[in-house]
MARSERO-560043 format. One record per residue (C-alpha): x, y, z; residue in three letters. Coordinates in nm, 4 decimals. Example, Ala and Ser with C-alpha at 12.3 -4.5 7.8 and 13.67 -1.06 7.14 Angstrom:
NODE        c1        c2        c3  resn
NODE    1.2300   -0.4500    0.7800   ala
NODE    1.3670   -0.1060    0.7140   ser
# end
This chain:
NODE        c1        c2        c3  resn
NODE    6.2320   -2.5155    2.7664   unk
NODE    6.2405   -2.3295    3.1021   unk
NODE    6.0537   -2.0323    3.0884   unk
NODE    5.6267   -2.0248    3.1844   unk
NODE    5.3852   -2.2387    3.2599   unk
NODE    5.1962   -2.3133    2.9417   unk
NODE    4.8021   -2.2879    2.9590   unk
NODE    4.4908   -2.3852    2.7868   unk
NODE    4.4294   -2.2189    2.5485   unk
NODE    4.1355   -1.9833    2.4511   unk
NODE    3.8030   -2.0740    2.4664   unk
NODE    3.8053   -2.2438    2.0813   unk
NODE    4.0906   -2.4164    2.0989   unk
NODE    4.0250   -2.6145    2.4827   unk
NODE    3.9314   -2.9751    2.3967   unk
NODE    3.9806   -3.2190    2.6498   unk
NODE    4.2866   -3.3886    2.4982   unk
NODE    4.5084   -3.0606    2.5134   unk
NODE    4.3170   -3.0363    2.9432   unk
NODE    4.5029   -3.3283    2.9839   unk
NODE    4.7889   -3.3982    2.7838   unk
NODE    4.9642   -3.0305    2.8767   unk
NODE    5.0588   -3.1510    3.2177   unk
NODE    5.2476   -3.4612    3.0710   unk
NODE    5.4091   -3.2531    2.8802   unk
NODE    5.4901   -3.0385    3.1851   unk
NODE    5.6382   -3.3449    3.3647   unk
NODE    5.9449   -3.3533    3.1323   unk
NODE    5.9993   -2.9951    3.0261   unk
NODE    6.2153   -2.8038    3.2968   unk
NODE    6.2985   -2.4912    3.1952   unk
NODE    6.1605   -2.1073    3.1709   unk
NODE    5.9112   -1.9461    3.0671   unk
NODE    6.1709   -2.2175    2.9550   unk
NODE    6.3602   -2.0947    2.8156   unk
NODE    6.2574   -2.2831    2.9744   unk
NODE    5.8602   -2.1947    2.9417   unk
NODE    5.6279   -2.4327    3.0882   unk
NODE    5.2812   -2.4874    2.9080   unk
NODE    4.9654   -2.6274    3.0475   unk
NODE    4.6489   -2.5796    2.8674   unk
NODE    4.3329   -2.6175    3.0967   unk
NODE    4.1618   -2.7272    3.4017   unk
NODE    4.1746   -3.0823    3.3781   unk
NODE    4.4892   -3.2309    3.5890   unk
NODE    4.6959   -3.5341    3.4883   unk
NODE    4.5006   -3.6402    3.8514   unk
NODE    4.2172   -3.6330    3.7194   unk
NODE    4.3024   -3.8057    3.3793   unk
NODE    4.4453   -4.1129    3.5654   unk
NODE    4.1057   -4.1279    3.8073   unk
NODE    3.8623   -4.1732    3.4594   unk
NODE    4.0991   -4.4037    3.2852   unk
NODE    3.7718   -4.6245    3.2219   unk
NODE    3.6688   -4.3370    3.0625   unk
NODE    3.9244   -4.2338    2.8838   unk
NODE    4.0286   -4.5503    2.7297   unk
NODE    3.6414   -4.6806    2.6252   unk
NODE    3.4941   -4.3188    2.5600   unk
NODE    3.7200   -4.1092    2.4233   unk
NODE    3.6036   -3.7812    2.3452   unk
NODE    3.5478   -3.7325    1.9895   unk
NODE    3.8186   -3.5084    1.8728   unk
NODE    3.9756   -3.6173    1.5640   unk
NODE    4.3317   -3.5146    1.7044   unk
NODE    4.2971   -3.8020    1.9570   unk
NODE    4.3373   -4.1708    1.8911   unk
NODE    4.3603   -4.4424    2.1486   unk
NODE    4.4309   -4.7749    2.1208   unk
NODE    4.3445   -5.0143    2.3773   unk
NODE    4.5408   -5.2236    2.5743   unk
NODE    4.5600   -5.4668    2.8748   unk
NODE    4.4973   -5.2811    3.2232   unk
NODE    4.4501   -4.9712    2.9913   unk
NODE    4.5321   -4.8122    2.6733   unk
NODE    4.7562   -4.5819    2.4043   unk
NODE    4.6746   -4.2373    2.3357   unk
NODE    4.8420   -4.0224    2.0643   unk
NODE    4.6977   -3.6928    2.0443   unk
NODE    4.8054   -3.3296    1.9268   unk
NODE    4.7061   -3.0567    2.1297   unk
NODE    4.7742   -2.6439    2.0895   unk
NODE    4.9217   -2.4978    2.3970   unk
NODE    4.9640   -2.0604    2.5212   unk
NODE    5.2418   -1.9388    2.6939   unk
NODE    5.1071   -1.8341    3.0712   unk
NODE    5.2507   -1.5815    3.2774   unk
NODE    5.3443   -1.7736    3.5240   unk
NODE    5.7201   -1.9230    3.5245   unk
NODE    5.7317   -2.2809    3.5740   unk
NODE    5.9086   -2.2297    3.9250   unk
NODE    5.5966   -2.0794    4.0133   unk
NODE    5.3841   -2.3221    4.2684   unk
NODE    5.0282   -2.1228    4.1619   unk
NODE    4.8340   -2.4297    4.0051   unk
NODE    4.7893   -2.3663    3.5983   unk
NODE    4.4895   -2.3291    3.5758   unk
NODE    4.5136   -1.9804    3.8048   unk
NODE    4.7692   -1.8248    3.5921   unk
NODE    4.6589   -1.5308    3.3566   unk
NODE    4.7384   -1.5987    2.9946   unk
NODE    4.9525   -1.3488    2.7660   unk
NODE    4.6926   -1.1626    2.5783   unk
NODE    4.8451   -1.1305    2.1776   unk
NODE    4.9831   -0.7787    2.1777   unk
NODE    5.2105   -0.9226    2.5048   unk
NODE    5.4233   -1.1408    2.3166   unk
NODE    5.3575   -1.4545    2.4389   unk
NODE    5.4295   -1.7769    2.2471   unk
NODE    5.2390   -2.1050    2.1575   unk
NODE    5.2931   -2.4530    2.0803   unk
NODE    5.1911   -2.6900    1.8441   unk
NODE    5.2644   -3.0727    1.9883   unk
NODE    5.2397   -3.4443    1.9002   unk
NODE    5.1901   -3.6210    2.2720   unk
NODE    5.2123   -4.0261    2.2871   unk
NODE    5.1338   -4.1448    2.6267   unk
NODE    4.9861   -4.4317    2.7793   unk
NODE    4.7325   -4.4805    3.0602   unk
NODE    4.7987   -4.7986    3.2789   unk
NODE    4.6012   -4.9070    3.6013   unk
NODE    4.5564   -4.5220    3.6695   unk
NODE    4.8737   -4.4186    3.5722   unk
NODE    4.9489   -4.1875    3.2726   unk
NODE    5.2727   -4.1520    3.1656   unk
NODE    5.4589   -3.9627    2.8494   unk
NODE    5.6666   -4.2031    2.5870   unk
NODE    5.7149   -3.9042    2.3302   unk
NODE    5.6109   -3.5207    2.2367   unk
NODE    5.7738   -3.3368    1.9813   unk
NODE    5.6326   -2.9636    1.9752   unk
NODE    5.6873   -2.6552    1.7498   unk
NODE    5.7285   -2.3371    1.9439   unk
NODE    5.6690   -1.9984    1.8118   unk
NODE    5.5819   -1.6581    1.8784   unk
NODE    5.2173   -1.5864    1.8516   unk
NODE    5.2612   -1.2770    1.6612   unk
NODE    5.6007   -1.1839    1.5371   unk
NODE    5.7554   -0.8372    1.5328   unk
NODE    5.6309   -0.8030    1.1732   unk
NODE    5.2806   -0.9354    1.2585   unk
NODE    5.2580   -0.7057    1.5285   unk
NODE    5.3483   -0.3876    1.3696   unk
NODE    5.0084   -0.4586    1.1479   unk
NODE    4.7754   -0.4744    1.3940   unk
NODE    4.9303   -0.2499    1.6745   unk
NODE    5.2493   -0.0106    1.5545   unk
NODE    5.2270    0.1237    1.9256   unk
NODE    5.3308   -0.2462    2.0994   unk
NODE    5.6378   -0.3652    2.2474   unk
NODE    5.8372   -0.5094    2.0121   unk
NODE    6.0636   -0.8634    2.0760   unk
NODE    6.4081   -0.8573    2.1345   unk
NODE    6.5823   -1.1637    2.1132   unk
NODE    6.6619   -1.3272    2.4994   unk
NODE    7.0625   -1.2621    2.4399   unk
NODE    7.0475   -0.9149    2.3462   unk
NODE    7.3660   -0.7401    2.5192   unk
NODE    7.2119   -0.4714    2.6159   unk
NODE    6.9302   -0.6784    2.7884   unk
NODE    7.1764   -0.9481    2.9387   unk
NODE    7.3806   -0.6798    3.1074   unk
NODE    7.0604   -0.5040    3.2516   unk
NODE    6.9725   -0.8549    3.4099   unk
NODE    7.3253   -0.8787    3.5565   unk
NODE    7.2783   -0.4928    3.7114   unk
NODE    6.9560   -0.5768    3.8452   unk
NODE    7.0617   -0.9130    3.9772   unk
NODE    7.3016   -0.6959    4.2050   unk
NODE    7.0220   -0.4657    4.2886   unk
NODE    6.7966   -0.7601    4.4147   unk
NODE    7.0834   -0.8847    4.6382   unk
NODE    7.1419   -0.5891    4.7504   unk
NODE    6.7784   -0.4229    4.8201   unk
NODE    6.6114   -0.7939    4.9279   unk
NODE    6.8553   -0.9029    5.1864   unk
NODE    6.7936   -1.2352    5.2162   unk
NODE    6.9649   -1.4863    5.4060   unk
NODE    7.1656   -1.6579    5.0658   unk
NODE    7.2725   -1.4365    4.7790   unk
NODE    7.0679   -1.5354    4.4648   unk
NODE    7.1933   -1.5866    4.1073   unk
NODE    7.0680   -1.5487    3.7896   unk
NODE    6.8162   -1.8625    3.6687   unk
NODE    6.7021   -1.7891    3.2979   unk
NODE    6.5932   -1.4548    3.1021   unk
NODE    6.2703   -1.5248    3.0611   unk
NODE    6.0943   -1.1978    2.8276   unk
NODE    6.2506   -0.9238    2.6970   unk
NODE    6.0777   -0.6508    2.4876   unk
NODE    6.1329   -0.2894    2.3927   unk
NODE    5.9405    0.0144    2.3328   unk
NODE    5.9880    0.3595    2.2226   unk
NODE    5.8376    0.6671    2.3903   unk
NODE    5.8623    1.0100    2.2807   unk
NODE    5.9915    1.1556    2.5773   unk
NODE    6.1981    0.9245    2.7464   unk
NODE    6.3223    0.7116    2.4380   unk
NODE    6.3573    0.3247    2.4376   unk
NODE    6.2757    0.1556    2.7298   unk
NODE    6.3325   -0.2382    2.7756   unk
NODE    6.1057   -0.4002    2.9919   unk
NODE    6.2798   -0.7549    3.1486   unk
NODE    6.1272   -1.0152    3.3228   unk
NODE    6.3765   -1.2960    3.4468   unk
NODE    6.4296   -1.5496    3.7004   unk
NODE    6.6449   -1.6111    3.9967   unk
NODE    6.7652   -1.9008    4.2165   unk
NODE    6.8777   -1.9314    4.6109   unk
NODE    7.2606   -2.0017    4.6018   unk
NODE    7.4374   -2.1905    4.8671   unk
NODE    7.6815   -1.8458    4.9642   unk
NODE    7.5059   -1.6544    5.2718   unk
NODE    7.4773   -1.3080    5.2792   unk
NODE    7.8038   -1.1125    5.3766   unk
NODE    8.0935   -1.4092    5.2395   unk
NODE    8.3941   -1.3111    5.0930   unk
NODE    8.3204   -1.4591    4.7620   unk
NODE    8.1011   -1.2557    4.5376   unk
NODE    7.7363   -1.4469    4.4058   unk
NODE    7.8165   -1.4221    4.1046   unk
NODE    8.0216   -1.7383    4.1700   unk
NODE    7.8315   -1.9197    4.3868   unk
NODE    7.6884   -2.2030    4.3130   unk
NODE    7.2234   -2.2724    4.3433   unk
NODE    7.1033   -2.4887    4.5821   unk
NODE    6.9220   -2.7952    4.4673   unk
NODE    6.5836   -2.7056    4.2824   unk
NODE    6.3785   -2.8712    4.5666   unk
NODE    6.5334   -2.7027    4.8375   unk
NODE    6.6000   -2.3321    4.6996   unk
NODE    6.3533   -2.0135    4.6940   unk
NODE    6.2854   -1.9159    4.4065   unk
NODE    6.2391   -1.5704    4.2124   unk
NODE    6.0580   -1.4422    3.9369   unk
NODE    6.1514   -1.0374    3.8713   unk
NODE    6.0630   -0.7913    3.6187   unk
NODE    6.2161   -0.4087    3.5372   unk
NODE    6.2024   -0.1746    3.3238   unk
NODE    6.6136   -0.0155    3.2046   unk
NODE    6.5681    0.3278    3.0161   unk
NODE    6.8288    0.3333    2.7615   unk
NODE    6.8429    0.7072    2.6854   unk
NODE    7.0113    0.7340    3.0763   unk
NODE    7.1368    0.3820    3.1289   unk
NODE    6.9309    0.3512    3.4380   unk
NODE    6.6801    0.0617    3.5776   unk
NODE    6.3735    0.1326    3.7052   unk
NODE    6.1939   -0.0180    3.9848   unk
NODE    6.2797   -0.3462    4.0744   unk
NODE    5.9282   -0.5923    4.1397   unk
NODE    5.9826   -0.9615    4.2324   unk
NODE    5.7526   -1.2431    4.3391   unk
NODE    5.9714   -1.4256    4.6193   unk
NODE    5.8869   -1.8817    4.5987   unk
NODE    5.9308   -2.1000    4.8752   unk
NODE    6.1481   -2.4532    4.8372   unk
NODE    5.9495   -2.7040    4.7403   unk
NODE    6.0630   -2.8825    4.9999   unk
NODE    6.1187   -2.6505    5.3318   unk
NODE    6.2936   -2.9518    5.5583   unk
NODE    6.6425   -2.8427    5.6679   unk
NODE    6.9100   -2.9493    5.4463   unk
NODE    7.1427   -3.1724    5.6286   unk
NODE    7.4697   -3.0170    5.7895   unk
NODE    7.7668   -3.0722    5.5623   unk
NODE    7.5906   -3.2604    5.3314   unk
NODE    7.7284   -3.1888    4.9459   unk
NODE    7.5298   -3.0370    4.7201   unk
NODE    7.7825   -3.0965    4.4040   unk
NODE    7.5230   -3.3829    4.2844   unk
NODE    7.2528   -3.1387    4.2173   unk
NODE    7.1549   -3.0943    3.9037   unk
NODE    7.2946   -2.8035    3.6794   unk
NODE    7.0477   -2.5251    3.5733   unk
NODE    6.8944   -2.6235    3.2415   unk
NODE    7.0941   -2.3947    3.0845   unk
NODE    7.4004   -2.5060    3.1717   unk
NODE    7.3110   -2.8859    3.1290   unk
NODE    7.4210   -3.1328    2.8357   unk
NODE    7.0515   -3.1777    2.7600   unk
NODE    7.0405   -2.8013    2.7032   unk
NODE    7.2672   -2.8696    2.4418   unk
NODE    7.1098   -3.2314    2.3173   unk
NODE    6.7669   -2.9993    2.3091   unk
NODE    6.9453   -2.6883    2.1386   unk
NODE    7.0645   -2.9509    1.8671   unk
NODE    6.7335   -3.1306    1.7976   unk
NODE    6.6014   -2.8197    1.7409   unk
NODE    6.7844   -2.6620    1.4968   unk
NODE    6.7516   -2.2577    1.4144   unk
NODE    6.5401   -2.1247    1.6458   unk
NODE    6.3701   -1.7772    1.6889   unk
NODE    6.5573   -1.6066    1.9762   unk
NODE    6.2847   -1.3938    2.1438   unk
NODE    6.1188   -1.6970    2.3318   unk
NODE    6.1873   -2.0454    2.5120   unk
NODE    6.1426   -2.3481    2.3339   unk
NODE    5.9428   -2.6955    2.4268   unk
NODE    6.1682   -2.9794    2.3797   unk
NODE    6.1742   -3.2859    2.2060   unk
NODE    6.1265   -3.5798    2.4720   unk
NODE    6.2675   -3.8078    2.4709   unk
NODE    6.6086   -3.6020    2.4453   unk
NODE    6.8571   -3.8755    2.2649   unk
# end
């Protein structure tokens, strides 16, 4: 699931199995605040996992969530770790462990997975996670403890999709960049209602460097996304006032490529992948997971058969 970068998790819920398993799981989830959400859950890195494999394997730390099993050069870990939502989307380079977690009354989600990875000669790597996704507090939970909140609206809401669209044109149009961008993934969408202004939907959504430059006949809207590793990125948020039909102020954090070496002259970008979204495995993933709830990104199963 696309969408944020998970996180560790409050203070009585970090164990050192869910430090170090959340960035395996991170190496084969690509989507939002994936809807693709990303999820990390600590300080540890995967770097520093593979560097105490000794460790790890002989001493593991006693946690009855995590069993290992040794084997030659190494060993076999199954563990189950709790993950929170971050607000940082997963196209966002700022290292996990910097990223400010959703406090409750934001609407955030968690994560409940089942890791099984091996460690070998100081390399970890993930055979299988299966994770339930969920809202930390629903819409009914919420109205409980806070009646005042924001309340979820589900990521495919019309009236939310088309205010994305309209402030997709806005950002091309305001940020003049050298490449139109194009919409990536909704990423949060919530609504609240004020007593002078009425309902007001607050988006937060992210966009993607296409391969049309600035000023081509050809609108962006069909333009195709440069390759993940050499686009910029963007992560947006805005609030649209229903009452008047009318965005608000448009605020965007602006990425750099991953990988900032010119892309070669006339070389094809067609064997890119597609946006997660748009992919089979979007579909394989959609599948495996059955009904959903619709306000948030999910993990998905890996491996995706």
């Amino acid at each position: 699931m696309p969408g944020s970068k998970g996180h560790g998790t409050r203070n009585d819920e970090v164990t050192f199995t869910s430090l170090t398993s959340s960035d395996l799981v991170h190496t084969e989830n690509h989507q939002g605040h994936d809807d693709e959400a990303e999820y990390s859950n600590g300080t540890n890195s995967l770097k520093e996992l593979c560097t105490s494999v000794e460790w790890v394997c002989s001493s593991p730390p006693p946690v009855s969530d995590f069993k290992v099993a040794a084997i030659s050069g190494g060993c076999h870990i199954d563990v189950n770790v709790k993950l929170v939502q971050t607000k940082c989307h997963f196209t966002n380079p700022k290292p996990e462990d910097q990223c400010e977690i959703w406090r409750r009354e934001e609407r955030g989600a968690v994560a409940t997975c089942s890791i099984e990875f091996w460690v070998m000669r100081g390399v970890a790597k993930v055979i299988s996670h299966e994770c339930t996704t969920r809202p930390e507090l629903t819409n009914e939970e919420i109205v409980t403890i806070c009646p005042e909140c924001p309340k979820s609206l589900p990521l495919d809401d019309p009236t939310a999709v088309q205010a994305v669209k309209d402030a997709v044109v806005k950002f091309n149009r305001e940020q003049k960049r050298t490449n139109y961008f194009t919409l990536m993934e909704v990423d949060h969408v919530t609504i609240e209602t004020t007593a002078t202004i009425g309902p007001i939907i607050s988006l937060k959504f992210a966009l993607v460097e296409t391969t049309c430059p600035r000023g081509a006949r050809n609108t962006f809207v069909a333009c195709t996304p440069r390759c993940a590793d050499i686009a910029q990125h963007a992560f947006c948020q805005i609030s649209y006032y229903t009452l008047y039909s009318q965005l608000g102020e448009l605020e965007c954090e602006l990425y750099p490529p991953k990988n900032p070496a010119p892309h070669p002259t006339g070389l094809s970008q067609f064997m890119c992948k597609p946006l997660f979204h748009q992919s089979p495995e979007a579909c394989v993933c959609k599948n495996r997971l059955g009904e959903t709830e619709s306000t948030i990104h999910y993990i998905c199963p890996f491996p995706l058969k």
